[in-house]
N, C-alpha and C positions, 0 to 999 in steps of 0.2 A: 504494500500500500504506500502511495505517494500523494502530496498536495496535487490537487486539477482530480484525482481519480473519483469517479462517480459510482456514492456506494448507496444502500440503502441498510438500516438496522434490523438486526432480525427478531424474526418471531418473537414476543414474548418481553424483549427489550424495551423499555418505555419511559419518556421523564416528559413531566406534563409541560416543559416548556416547549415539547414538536409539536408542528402542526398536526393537525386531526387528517388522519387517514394519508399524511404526504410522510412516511419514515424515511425518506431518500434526501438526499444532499449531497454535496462536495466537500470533500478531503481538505481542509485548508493547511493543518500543520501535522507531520508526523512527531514524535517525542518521546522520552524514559530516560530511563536511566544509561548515564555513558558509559556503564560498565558491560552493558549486553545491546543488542536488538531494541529499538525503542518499539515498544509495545499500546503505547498509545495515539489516539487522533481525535482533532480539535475539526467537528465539522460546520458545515455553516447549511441549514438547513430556508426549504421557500421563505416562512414568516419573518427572517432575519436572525432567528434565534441560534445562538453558536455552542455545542455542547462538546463536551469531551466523553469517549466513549475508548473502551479497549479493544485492541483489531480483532479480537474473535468475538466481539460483538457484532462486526459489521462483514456484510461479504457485499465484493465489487460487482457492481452491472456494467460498468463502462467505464477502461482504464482512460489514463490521458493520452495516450498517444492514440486509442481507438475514436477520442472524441474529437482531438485537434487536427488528425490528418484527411 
């Protein structure tokens, strides 16, 4: 997972500031710890609302290179 990549959150994942019925958004910032893998991402979902969620929370629909080219 990378910033630009279009993910959506899955099943069962929830925080009341996403839009109703839209769990999809872009990837703004990946992040963790600099000792391993950063394991987290800051997304920016339709409403404006920008949540931070862990990558096996979320699985890709359309990376950035499949969106930009």
């Amino acid at each position: 997972m990378k910033p630009g990549d279009y993910v959506t959150v899955n099943e069962g994942v929830w925080d009341t500031s996403m839009p109703e019925g839209r769990p999809d958004g872009i990837i703004l910032e990946v992040f963790g710890p600099k000792y391993k893998n950063p394991d987290q991402c800051t997304v920016l979902f339709s409403n404006g609302a920008m949540l931070k969620f862990h990558k096996s929370q979320l699985s890709i629909l359309k990376s950035k290179e499949q969106f930009y080219l």
